[in-house]
N, C-alpha and C positions, 0 to 999 in steps of 0.2 A: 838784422837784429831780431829778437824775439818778445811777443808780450803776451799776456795774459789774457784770453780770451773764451766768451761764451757761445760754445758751436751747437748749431742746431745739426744733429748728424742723422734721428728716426724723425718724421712724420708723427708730430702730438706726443713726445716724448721729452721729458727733461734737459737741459742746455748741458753743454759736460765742457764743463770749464776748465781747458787745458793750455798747453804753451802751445804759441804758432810760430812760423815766421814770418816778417812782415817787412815789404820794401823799403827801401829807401823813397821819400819824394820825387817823383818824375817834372819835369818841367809844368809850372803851373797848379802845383800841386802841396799843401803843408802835414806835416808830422804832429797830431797834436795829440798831446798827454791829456786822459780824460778825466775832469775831477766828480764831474755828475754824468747820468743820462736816463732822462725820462723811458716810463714803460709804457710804449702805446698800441692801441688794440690793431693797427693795422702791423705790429708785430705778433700781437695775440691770434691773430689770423693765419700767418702765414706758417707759423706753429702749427696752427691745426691743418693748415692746408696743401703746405709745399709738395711739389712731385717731386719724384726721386732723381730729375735733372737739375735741380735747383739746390740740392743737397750737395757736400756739405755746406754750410752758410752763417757766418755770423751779421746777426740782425743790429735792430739798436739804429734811431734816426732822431733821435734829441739828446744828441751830445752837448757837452761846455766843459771846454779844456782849455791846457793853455801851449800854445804854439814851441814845441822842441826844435824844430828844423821848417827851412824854406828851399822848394826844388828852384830848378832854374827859373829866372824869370820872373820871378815873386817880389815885387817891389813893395807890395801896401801891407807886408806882414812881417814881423821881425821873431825870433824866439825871445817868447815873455810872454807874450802876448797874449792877454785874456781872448776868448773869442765861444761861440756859441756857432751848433752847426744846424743847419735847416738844409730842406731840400736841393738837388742838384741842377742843374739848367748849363744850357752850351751858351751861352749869349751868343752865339754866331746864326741862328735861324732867324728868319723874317718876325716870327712871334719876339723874340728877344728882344731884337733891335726896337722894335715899338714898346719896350718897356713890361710884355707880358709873358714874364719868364716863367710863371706858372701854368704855363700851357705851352712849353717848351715844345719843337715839334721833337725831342729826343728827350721828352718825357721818360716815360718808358724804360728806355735801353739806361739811362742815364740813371734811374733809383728804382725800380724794380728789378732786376735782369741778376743784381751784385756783382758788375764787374764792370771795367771802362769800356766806354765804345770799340776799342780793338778788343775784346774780350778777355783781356789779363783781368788778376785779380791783385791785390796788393796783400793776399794772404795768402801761406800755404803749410803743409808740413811733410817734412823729409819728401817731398817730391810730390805731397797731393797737392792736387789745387781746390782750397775754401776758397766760396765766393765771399769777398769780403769787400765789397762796393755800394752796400745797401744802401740808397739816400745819400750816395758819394760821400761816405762814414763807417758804416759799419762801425754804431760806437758799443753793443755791447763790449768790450775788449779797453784794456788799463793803455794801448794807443789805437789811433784810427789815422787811419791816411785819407785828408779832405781835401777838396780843393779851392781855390781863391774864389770860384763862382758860389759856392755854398758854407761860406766863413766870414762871419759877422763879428769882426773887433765892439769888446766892449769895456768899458772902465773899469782898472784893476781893484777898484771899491767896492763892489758891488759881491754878492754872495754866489762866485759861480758856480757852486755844488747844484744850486736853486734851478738856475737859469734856463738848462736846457731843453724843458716844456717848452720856452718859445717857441722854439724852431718846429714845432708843429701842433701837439693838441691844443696848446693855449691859441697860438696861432689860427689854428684853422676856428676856433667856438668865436674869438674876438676880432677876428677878422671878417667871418660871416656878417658880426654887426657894424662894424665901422667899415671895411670896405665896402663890399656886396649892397647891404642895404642901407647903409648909412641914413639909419633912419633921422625923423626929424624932432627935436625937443617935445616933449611933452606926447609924441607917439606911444601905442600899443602896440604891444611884441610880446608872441608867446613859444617859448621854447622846450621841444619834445624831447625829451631822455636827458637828467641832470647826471651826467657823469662828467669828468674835466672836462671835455667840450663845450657840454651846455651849460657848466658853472662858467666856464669862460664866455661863452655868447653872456650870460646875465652878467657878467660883472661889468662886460663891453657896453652894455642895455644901456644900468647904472650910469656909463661914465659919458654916454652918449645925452641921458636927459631924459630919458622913457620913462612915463608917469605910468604905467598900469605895462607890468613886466609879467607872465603866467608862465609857470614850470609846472610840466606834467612828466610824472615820473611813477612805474609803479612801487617804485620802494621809498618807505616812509623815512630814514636815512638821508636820501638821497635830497627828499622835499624836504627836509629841516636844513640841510646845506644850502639848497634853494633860495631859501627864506634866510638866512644868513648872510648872503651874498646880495642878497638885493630885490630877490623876489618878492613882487608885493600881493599876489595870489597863488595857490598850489593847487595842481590839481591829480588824483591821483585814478587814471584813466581804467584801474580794477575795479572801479566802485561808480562810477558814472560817466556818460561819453564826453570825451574831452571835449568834441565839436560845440554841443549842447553848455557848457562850464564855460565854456572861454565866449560864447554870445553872451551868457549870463551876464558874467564880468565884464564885458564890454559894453551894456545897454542893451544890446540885442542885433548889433552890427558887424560883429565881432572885429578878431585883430587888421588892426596895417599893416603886424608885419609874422613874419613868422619862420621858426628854425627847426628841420629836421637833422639830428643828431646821431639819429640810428640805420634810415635807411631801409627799416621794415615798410612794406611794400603799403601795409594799413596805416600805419605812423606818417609815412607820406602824403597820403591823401587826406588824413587831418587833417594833416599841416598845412594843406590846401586848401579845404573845405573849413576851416576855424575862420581862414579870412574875410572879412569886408569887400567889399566891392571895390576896386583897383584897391588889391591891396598882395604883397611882395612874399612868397617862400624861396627862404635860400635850403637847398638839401646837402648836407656834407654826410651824413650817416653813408657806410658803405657797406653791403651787404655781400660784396662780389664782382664780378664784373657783367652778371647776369644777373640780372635781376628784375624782371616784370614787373613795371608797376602800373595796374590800372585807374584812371580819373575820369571825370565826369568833364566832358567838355565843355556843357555847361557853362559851369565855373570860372576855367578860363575866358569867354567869350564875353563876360560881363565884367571883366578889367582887371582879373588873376591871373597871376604871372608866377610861374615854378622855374628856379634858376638853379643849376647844377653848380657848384661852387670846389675847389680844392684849395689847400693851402691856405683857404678864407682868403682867396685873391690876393693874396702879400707877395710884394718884393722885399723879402727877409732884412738887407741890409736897410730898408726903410722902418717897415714895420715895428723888427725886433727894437728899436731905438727907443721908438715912440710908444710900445706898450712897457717898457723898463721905466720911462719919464712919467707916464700916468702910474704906474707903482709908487715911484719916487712921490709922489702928491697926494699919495694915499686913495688912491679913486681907480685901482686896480688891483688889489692884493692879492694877486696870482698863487703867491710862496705862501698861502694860507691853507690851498688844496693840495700842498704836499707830505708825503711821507717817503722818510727815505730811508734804503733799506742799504746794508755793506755789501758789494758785491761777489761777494762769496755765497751772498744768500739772493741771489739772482731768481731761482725760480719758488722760495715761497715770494717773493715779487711777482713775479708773473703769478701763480696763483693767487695772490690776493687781490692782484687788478682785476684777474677773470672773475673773481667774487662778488665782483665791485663791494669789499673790505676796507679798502681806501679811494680815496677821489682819484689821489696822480701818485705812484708810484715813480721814485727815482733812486737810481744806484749810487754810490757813493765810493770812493777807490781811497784807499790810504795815499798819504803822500809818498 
């Protein structure tokens, strides 16, 4: 069959939204019709950065559609079926089996590469082959072919246009705090760069119990969102050093706990140095896969701890449930840092994310 897809074909050049073809489901594997999909900056990257082996590629890794077809073998999904897509994992490695699918040892091959472990792609046209396996999705595109390891059934009630931030930026900001550091009631937590991620670690803050929550952001925007969501100090790191602001606000001890969102190499070591004495950095910020960063070792030796984090530690089919339930309660209002845009108009989306113009950009597909 054929669907409607946004292909990255130059290096930092506009999506060209044309027809593919696209497989049938393989064993293991569903066909799902996309109603939303979040725009996230590790697609914003790969825009900027792809080689010309990785070319062509259609992107897109926060899908929520609903289930058209099931390949062989697919018991727990039926076509109907609401469902949201997060990232990929083999459950067959050692990491798997222990339950830590986010460190899949076929990470990798499996959502970066855009194609299955035998290197097919589930996209192509008249004979080329688009990678189209990104995040075992590939949801820019009106279908994606997913599989049962990375498809999270969810309540036909619910608003799936919304949804499919889950499956990764909301994901990775609210998971940093309730998985990673799950910190403890009435804690101090300060969070570097308020774009969806760090509005997500603060609303996770919020729902966790954190009495003195700090967002430092240099755009004035972005700290009114901050403060909106639940921050109960802002700081804005152009006008004074965060480290010095966040002792301030703290008494002089500074934070317990602390989120890097960016992954700038200075922002890190803040985010280090803002801490207390045993006191916790999760870094999800991704710069690259080089990326230098220098600290004081100091620091660490006197009871700081810097903990590298992806996916905010979540097992999707867990996670995704229980941050939809805290929504439902009012004490996560995710679908509040949405805007969403028709996906014909894909890349003033993508340029308004790269703006940061809106908090979370998401696509939207007619029926």
């Amino acid at each position: 069959m054929q669907t409607t897809a946004a292909v990255l074909r130059e290096t930092g050049k506009p999506l060209v939204v044309e027809e593919v073809d696209i497989d049938e489901p393989r064993a293991g594997e569903v066909l799902v019709r996309m109603v939303g999909v979040g725009v996230c900056h590790t697609d914003l990257g790969v825009i900027a950065t792809a080689a010309p082996e990785q070319l062509p590629v259609v992107l897109g890794h926060e899908g929520a559609g609903v289930v058209e077809a099931v390949g062989e073998g697919v018991t727990t999904l039926a076509p109907g079926d609401h469902v949201v897509l997060s990232y990929n994992s083999c459950h067959n490695c050692d990491l798997c089996e222990r339950g830590v699918t986010v460190h899949c040892r076929n990470f990798v091959p499996l959502n970066l590469v855009g194609a299955r472990l035998d290197g097919s792609s589930p996209l192509g046209r008249g004979g080329e082959k688009i990678f189209g396996h990104f995040f075992g999705q590939s949801s820019f595109a009106r279908h994606a072919i997913a599989t049962v390891n990375n498809t999270v059934k969810v309540d036909p009630d619910l608003p799936l246009e919304l949804l499919g931030p889950l499956g990764c930026g909301v994901q990775t900001g609210a998971g940093a705090v309730l998985n990673s550091l799950n910190p403890e009631e009435g804690s101090s937590i300060a969070v570097f760069a308020a774009g969806s991620v760090g509005l997500s670690a603060i609303m996770a803050a919020v729902a966790a119990g954190c009495s003195t929550i700090i967002a430092v952001d240099p755009m004035a925007s972005r700290r009114e969102l901050a403060s909106r969501f639940g921050a109960t100090h802002v700081v804005d790191p152009t006008d004074r050093d965060p480290v010095e602001a966040i002792r301030e606000v703290t008494g002089g001890t500074g934070a317990r706990y602390s989120v890097d969102c960016i992954g700038l190499p200075q922002v890190v070591r803040q985010s280090l140095e803002c801490l207390q004495s045993y006191g916790v950095c999760a870094t999800v910020g991704f710069q690259g896969l080089n990326n230098e960063v220098t600290i004081d070792q100091g620091h660490l030796l006197f009871g700081r701890s810097l903990v590298g984090v992806i996916e905010g530690d979540a097992v999707p089919a867990e996670f995704i449930p229980r941050m939809i339930e805290l929504n439902r309660a009012g004490r996560f209002p995710f679908d509040q840092l949405i805007t969403t845009f028709p996906f014909d108009k894909i890349n003033e989306a993508i340029e308004a994310a790269h703006h940061g113009e809106v908090a979370k950009a998401v696509l939207t597909f007619d029926a």
